[in-house]
C-alpha positions as CSV (number, residue, x, y, z in Angstrom):
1,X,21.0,-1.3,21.2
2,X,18.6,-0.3,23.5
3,X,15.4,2.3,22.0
4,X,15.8,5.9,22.2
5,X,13.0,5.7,25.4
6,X,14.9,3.6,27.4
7,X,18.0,5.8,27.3
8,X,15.8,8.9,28.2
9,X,13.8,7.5,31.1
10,X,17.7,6.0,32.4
11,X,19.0,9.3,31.9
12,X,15.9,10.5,34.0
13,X,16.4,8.2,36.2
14,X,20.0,9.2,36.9
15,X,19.2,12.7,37.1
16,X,16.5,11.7,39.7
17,X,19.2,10.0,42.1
18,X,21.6,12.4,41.3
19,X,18.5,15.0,42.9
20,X,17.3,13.2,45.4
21,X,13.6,14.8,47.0
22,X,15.2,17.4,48.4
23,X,17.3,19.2,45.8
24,X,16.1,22.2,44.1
25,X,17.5,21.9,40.2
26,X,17.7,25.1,39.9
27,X,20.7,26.0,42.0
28,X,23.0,23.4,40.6
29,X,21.9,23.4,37.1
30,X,19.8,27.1,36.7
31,X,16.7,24.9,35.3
32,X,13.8,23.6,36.1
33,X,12.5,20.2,37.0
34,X,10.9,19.9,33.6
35,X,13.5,21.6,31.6
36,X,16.3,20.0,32.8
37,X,14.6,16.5,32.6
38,X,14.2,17.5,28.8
39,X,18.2,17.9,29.0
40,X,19.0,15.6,30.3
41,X,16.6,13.2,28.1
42,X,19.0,15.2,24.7
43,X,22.1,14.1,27.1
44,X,21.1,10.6,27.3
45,X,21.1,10.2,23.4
46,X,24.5,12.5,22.7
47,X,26.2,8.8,21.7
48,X,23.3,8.3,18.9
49,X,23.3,11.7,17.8
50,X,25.5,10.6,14.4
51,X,22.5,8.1,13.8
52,X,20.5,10.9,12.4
53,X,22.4,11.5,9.5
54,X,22.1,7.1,9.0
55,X,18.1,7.9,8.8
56,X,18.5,10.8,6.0
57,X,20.7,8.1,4.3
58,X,19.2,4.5,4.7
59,X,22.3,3.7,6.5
60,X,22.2,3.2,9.9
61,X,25.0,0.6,10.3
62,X,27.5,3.3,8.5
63,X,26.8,6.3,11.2
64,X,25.8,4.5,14.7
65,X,28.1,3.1,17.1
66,X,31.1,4.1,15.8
67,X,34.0,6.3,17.6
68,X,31.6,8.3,19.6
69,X,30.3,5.2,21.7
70,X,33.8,5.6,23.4
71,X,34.9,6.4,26.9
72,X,37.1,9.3,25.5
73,X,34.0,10.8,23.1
74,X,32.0,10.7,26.4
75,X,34.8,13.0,28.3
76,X,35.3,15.0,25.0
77,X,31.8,15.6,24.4
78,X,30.7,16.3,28.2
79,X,33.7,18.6,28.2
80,X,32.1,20.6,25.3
81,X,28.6,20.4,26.4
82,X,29.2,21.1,30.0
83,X,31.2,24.3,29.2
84,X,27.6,25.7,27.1
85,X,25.8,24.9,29.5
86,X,27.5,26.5,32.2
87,X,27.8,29.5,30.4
88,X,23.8,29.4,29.5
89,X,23.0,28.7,32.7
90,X,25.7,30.9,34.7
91,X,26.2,27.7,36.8
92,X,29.2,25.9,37.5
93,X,30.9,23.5,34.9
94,X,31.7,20.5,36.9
95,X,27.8,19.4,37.7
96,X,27.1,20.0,34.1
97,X,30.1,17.8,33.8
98,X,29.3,15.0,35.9
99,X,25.9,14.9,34.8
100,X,26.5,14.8,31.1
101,X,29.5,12.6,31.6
102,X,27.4,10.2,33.6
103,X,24.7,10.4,31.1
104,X,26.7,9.7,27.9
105,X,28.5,6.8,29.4
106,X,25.2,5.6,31.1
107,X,24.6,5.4,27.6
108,X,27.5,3.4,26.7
109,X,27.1,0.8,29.6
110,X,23.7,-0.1,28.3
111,X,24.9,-0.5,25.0
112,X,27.5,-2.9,26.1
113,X,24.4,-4.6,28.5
114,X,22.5,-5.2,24.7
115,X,21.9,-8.0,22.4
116,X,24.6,-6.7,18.9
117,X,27.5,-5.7,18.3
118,X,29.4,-4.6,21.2
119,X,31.0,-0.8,21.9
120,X,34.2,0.6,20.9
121,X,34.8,1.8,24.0
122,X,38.6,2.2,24.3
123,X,38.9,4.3,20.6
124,X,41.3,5.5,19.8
125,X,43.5,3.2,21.1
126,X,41.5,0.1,20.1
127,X,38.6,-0.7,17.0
128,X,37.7,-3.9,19.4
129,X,34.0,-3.9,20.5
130,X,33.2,-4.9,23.8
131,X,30.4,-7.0,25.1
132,X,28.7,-7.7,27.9
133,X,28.5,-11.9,28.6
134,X,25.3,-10.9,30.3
135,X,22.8,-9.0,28.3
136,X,19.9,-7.2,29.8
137,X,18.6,-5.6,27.1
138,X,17.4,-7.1,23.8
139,X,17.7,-4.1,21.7
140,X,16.5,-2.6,18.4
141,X,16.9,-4.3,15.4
142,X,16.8,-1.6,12.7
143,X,17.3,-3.7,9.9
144,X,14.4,-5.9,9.8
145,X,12.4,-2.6,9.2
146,X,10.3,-0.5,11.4
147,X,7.2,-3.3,11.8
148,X,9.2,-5.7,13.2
149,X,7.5,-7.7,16.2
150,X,11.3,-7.4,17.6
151,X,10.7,-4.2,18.3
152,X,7.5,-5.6,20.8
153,X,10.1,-7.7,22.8
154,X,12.4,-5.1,23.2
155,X,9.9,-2.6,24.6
156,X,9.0,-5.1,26.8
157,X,12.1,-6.4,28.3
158,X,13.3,-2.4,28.6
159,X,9.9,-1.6,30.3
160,X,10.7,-4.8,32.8
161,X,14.0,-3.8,33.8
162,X,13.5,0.0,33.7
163,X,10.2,-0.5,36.0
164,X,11.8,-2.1,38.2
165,X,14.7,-0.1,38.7
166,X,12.6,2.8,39.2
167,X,10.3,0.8,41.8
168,X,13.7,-0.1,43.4
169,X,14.5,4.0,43.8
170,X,11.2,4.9,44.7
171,X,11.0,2.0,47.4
172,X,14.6,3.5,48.8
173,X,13.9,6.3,49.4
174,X,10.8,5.6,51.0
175,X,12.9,4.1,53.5
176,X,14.8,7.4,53.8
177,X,11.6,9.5,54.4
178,X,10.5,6.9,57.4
179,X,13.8,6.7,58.8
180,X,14.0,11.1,58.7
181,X,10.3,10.7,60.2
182,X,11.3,8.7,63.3
């Protein structure tokens, strides 16, 4: 699966384009630019939240990836979250909803785009993981230790892909400021 940074700077990302230059966070959301990017970095990693409890134990394979790298976990959970954050924020549900639903399964697509095991994206109805053909991401590969030069590669490749993505947003909407300009 991809490493904990490259969900959070997606999840950034997202929230970025969700933004756009001209949006003030603070009347959709009730937060600031740099405290709702640190939300929305804790939204990006909801689906590896059971993974903690792997780390306590020395079992990571038993607690990550399981039922809650679903598409109905995602809606469940965004649900959940969404409704505390409205009320913490006085702001309305449904962009708490979107964003934390698009977060979570932001999540999940990048996990199916990964070297491993696949998702179990259709639980409860199916214990089949699903897999991308086409992987973009090389992913972490907790079992050969923390050390691993693996770990090198995977950084790389995310820091490839995720750079240029960004450069890609940043480059569009350039565009939009020119085109406003003229």
């Amino acid at each position: 699966m991809p490493s904990p940074l490259a969900h959070s700077i997606a999840g950034a990302l997202l929230m970025s384009g969700y933004l756009g230059n001209n949006r003030d966070p603070r009347i959709l959301f009730g937060l600031s630019w740099p405290a709702l990017f640190a939300v929305t970095t804790v939204l990006s990693l909801l689906p590896d939240l059971p993974t903690v409890a792997g780390l306590f134990t020395g079992d990571l394979a038993a607690y990550h990836n399981k039922q809650e790298h679903s598409l109905l976990a995602g809606l469940m959970v965004s649900a959940a979250v969404a409704w505390l954050f409205s009320l913490a924020t006085s702001t309305r549900w449904r962009h708490w909803f979107a964003l934390t639903l698009a977060c979570y399964w932001l999540h999940l697509g990048m996990d199916y785009l990964t070297v491993g095991r696949g998702v179990m994206a259709l639980w409860p109805w199916s214990h089949e993981r699903f897999g991308s053909p086409i992987r973009l991401f090389y992913g972490l590969h907790w079992s050969e230790g923390w050390r691993s030069w693996r770990h090198l590669t995977t950084v790389v490749t995310e820091a490839m892909l995720l750079g240029a993505v960004s450069a890609l947003i940043l480059w569009r909407r350039s565009l939009k400021r020119d085109s406003t300009r003229s």
